[in-house]
PDB file of the backbone (N, CA, C, O) and the ligand in Angstrom, with CONECT records:
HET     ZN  A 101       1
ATOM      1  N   UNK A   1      66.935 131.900 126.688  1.00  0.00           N
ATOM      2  CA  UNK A   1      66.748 133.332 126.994  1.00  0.00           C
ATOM      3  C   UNK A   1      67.493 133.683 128.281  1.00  0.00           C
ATOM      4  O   UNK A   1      67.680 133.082 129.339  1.00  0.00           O
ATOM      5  N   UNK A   2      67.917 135.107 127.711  1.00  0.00           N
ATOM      6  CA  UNK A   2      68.739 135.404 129.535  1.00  0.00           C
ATOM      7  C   UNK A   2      67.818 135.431 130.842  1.00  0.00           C
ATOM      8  O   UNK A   2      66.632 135.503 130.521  1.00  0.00           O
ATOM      9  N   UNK A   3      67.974 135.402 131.886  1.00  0.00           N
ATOM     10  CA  UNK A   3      67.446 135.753 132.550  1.00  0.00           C
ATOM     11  C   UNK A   3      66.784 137.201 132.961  1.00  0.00           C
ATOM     12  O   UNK A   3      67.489 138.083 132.471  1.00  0.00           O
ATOM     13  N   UNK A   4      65.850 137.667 133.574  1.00  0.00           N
ATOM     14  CA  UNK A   4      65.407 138.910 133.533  1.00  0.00           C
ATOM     15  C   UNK A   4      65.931 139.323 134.892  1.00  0.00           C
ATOM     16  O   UNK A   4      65.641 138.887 136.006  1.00  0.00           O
ATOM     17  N   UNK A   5      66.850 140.358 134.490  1.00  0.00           N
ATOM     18  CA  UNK A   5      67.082 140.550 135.736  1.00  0.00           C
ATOM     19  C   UNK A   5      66.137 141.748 136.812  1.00  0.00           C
ATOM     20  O   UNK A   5      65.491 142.685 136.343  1.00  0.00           O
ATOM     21  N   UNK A   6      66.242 141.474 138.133  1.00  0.00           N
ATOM     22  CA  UNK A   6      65.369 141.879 139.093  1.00  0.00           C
ATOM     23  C   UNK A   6      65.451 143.336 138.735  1.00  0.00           C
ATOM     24  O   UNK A   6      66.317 144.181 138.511  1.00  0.00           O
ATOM     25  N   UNK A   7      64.014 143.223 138.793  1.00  0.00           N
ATOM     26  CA  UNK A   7      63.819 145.359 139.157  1.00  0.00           C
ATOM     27  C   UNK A   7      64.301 145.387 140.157  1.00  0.00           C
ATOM     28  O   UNK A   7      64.774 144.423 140.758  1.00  0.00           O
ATOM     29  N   UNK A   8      64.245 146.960 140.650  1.00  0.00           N
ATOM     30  CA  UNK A   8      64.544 147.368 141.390  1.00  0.00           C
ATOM     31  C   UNK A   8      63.681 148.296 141.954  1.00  0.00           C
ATOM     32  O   UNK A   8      63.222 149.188 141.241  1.00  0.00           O
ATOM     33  N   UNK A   9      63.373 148.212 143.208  1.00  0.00           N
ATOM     34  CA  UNK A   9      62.018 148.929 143.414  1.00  0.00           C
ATOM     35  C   UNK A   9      62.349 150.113 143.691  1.00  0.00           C
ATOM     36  O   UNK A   9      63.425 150.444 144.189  1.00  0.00           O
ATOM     37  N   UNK A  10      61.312 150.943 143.343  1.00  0.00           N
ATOM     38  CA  UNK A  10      61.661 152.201 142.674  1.00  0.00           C
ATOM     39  C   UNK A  10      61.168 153.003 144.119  1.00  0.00           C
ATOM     40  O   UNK A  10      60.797 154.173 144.026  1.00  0.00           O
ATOM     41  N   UNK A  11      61.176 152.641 144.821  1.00  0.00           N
ATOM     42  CA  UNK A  11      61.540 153.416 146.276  1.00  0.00           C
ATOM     43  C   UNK A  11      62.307 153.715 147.096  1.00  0.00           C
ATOM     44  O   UNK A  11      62.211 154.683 147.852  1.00  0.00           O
ATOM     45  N   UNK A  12      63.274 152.826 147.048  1.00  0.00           N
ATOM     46  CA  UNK A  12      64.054 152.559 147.788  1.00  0.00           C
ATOM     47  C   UNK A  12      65.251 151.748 147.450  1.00  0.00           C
ATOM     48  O   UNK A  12      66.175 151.613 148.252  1.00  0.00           O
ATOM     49  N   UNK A  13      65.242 151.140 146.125  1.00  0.00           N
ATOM     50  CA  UNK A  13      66.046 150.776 144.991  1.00  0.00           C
ATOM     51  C   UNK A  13      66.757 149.495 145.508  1.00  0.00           C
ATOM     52  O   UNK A  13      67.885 149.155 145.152  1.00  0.00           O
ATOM     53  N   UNK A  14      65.961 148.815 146.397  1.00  0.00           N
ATOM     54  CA  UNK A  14      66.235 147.665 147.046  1.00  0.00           C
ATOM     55  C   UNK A  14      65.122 146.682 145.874  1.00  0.00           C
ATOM     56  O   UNK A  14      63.970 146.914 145.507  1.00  0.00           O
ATOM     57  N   UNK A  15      66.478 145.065 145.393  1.00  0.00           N
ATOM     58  CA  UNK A  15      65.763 144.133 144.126  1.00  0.00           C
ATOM     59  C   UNK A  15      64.153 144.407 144.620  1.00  0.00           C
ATOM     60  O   UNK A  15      63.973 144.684 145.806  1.00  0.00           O
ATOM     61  N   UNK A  16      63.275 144.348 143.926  1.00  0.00           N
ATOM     62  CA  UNK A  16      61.564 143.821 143.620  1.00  0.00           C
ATOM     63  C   UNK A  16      61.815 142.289 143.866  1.00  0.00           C
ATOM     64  O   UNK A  16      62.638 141.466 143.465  1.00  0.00           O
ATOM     65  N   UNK A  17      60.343 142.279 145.010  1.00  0.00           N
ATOM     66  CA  UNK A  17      60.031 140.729 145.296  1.00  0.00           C
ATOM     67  C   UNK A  17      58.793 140.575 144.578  1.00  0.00           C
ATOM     68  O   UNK A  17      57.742 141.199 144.725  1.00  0.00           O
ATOM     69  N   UNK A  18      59.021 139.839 143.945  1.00  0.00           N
ATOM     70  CA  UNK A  18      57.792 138.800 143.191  1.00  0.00           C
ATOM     71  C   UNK A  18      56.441 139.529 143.378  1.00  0.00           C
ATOM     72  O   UNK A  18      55.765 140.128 142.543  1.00  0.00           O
ATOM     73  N   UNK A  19      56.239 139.328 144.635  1.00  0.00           N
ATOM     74  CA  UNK A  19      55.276 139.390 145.198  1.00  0.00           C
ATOM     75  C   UNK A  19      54.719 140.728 145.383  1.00  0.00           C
ATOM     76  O   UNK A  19      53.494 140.830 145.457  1.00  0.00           O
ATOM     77  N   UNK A  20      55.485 141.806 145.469  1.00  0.00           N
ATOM     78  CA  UNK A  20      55.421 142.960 145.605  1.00  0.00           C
ATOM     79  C   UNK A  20      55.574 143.967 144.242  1.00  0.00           C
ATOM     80  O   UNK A  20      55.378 145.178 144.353  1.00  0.00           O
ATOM     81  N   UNK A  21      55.917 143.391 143.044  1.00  0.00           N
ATOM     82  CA  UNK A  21      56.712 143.611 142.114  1.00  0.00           C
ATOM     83  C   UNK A  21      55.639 145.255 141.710  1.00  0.00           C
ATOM     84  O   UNK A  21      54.539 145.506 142.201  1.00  0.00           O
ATOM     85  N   UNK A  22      56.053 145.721 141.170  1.00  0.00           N
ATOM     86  CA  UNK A  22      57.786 146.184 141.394  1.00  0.00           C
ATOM     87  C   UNK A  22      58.495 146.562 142.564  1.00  0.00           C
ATOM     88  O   UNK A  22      59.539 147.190 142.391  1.00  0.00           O
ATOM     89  N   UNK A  23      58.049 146.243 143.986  1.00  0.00           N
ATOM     90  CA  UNK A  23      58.764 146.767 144.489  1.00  0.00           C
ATOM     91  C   UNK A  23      59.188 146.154 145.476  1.00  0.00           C
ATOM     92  O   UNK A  23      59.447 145.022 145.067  1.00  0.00           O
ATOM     93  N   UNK A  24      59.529 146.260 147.056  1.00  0.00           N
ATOM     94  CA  UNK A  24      60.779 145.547 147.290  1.00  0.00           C
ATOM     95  C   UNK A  24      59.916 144.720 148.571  1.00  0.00           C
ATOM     96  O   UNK A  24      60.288 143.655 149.062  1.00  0.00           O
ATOM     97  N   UNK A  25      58.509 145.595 149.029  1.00  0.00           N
ATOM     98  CA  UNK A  25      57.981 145.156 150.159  1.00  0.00           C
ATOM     99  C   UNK A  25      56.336 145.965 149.609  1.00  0.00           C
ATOM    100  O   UNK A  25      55.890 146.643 148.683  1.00  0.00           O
ATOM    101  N   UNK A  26      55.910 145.342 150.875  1.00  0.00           N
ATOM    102  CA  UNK A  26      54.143 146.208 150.667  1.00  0.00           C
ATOM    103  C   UNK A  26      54.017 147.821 151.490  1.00  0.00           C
ATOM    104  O   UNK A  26      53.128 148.670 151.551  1.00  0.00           O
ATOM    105  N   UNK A  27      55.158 147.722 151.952  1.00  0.00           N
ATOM    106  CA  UNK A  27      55.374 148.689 152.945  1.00  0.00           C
ATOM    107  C   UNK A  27      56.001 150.481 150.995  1.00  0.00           C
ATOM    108  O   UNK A  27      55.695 151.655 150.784  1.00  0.00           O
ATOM    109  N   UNK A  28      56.736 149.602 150.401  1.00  0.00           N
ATOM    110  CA  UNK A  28      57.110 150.103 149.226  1.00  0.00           C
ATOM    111  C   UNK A  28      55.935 150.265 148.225  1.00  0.00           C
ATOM    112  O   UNK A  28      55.827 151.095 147.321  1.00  0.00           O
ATOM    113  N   UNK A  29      55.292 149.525 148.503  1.00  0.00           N
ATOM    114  CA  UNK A  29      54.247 149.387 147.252  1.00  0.00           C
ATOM    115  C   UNK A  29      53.184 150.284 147.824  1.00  0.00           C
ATOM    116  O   UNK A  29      52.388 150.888 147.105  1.00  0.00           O
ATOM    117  N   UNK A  30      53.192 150.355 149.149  1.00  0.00           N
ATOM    118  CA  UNK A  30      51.881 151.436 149.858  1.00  0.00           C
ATOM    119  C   UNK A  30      52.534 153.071 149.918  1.00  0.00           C
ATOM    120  O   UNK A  30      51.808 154.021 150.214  1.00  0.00           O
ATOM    121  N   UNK A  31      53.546 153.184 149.694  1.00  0.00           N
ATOM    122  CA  UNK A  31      54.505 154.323 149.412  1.00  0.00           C
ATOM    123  C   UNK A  31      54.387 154.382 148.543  1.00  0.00           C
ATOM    124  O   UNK A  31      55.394 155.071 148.380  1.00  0.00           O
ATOM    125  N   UNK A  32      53.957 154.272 147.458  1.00  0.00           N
ATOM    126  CA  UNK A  32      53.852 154.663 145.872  1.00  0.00           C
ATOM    127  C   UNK A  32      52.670 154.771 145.543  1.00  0.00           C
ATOM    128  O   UNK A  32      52.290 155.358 144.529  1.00  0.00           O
ATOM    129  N   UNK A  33      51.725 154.040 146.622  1.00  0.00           N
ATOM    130  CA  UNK A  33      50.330 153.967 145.936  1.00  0.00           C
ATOM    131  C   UNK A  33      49.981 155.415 146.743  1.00  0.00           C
ATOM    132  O   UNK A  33      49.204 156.086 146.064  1.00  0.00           O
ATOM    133  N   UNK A  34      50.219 155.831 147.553  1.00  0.00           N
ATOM    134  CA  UNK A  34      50.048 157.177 148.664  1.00  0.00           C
ATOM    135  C   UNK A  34      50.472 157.657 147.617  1.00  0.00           C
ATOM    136  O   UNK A  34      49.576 157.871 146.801  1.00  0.00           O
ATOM    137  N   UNK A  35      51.803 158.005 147.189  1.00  0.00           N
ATOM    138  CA  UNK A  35      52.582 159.357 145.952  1.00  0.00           C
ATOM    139  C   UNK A  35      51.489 159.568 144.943  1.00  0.00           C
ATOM    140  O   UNK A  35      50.906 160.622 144.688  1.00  0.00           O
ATOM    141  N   UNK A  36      51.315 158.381 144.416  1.00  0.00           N
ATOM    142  CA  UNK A  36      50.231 157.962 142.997  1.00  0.00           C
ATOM    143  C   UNK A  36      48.738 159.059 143.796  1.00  0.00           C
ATOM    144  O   UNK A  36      48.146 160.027 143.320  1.00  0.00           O
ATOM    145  N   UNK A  37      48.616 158.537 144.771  1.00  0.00           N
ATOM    146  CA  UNK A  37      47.035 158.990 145.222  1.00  0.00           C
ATOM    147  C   UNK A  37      47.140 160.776 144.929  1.00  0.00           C
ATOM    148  O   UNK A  37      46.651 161.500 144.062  1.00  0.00           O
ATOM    149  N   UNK A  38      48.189 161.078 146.334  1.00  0.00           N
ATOM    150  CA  UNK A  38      48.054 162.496 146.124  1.00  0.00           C
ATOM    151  C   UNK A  38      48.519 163.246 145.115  1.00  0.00           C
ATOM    152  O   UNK A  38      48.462 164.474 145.051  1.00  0.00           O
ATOM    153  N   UNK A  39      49.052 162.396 144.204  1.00  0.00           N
ATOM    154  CA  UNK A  39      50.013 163.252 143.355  1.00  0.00           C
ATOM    155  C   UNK A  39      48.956 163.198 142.217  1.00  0.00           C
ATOM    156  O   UNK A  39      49.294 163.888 141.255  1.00  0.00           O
ATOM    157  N   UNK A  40      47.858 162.610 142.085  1.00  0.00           N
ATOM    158  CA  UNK A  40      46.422 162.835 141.097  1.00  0.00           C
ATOM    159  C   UNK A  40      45.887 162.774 141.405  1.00  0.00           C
ATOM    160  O   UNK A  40      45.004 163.173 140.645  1.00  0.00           O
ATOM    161  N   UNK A  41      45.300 162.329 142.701  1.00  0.00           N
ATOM    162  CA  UNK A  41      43.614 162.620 143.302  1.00  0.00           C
ATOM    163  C   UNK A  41      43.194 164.119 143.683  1.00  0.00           C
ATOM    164  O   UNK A  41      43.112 164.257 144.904  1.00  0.00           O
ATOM    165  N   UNK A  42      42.975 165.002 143.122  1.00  0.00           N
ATOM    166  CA  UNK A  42      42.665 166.194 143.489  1.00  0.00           C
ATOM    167  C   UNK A  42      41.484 166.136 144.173  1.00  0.00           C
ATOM    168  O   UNK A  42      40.497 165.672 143.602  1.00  0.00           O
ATOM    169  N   UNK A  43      41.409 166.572 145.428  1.00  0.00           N
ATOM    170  CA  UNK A  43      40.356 166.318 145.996  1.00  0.00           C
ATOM    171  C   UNK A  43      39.641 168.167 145.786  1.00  0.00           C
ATOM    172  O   UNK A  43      40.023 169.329 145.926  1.00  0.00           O
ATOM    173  N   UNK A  44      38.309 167.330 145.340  1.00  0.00           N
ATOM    174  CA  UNK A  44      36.935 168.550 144.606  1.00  0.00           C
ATOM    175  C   UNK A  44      36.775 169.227 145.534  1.00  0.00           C
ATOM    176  O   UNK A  44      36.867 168.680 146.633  1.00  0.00           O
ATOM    177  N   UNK A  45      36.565 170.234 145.492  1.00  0.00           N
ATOM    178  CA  UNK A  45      36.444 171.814 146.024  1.00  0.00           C
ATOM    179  C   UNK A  45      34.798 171.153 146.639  1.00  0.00           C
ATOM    180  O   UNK A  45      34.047 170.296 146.172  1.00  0.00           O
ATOM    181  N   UNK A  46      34.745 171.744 147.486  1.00  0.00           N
ATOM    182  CA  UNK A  46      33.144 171.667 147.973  1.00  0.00           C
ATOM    183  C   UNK A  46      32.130 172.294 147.257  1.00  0.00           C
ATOM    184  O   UNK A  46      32.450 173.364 146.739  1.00  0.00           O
ATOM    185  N   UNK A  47      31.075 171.933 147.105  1.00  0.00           N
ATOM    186  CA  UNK A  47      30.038 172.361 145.952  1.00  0.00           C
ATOM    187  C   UNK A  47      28.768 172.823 146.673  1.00  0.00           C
ATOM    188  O   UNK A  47      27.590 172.495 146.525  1.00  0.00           O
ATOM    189  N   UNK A  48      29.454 173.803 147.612  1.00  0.00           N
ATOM    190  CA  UNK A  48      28.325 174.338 148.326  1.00  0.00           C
ATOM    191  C   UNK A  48      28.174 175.925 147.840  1.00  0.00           C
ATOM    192  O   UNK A  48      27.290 176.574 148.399  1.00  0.00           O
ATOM    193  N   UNK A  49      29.000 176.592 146.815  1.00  0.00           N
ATOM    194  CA  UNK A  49      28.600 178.086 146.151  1.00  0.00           C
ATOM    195  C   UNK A  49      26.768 178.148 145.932  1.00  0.00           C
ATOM    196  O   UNK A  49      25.993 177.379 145.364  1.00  0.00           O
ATOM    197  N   UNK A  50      26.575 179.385 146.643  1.00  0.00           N
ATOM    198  CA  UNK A  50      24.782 179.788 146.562  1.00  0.00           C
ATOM    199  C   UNK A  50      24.684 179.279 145.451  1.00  0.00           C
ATOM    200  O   UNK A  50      25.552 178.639 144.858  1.00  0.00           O
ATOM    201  N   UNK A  51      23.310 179.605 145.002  1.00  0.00           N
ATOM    202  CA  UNK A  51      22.796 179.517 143.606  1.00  0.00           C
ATOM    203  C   UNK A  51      22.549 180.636 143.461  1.00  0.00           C
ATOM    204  O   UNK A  51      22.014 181.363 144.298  1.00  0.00           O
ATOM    205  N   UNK A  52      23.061 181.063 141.898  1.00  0.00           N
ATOM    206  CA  UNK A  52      22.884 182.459 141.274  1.00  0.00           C
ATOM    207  C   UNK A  52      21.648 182.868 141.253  1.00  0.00           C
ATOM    208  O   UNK A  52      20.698 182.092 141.146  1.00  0.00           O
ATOM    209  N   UNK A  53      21.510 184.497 141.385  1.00  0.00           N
ATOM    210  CA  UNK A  53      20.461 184.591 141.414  1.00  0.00           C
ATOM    211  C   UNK A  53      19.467 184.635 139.906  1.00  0.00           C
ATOM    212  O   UNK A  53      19.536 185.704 139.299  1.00  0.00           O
ATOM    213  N   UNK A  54      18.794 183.818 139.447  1.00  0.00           N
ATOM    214  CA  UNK A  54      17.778 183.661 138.547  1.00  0.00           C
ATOM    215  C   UNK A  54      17.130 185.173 138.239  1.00  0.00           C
ATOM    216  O   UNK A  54      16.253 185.856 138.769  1.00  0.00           O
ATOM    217  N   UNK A  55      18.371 185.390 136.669  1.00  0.00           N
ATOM    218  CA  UNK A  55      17.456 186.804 136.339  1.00  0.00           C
ATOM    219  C   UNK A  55      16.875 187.190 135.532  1.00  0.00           C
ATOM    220  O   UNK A  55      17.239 187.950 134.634  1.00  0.00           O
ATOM    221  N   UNK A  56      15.402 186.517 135.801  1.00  0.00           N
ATOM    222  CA  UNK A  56      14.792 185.986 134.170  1.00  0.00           C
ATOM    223  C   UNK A  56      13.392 186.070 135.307  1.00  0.00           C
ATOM    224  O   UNK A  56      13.337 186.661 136.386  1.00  0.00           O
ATOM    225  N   UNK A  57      12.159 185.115 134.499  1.00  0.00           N
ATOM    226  CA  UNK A  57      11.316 184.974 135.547  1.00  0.00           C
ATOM    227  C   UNK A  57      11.168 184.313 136.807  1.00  0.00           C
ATOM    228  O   UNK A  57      11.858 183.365 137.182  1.00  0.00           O
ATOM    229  N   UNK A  58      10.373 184.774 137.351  1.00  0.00           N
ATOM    230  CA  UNK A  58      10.036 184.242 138.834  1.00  0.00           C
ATOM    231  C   UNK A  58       9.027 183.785 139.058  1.00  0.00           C
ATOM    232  O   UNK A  58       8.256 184.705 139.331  1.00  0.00           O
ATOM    233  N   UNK A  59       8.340 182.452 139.129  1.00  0.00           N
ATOM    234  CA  UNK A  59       7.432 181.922 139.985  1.00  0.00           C
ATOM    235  C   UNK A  59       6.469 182.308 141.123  1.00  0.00           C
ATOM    236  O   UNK A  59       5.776 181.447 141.665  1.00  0.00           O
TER     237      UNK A  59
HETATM  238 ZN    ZN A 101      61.534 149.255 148.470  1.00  0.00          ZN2+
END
């Protein structure tokens, strides 16, 4: 079989180390995991809206 040749880390497009794979350092791999975070962690609206007012019976 051929050999596989090296990714290329997709940050900075410097070969992927083993160790880091895919990417070139941890410094690369913490740069993607930050993009990844904010780019889908939507951070939730605060869930402090009153409570409606109940318009039915009352206690
Ligand atoms: Zn890199």
């Amino acid at each position: 079989m051929p050999e596989t040749p090296h990714k290329k880390c997709p940050i900075c497009g410097k070969p992927a180390v083993d160790e880091f794979k895919p990417f070139c350092s941890k410094r690369c791999a913490d740069i993607d995991l930050n993009r990844w975070l904010t780019g889908n962690y939507v951070i939730p609206a605060r869930d402090d809206e009153p409570l409606p007012d109940a318009d039915g019976e009352e206690n």
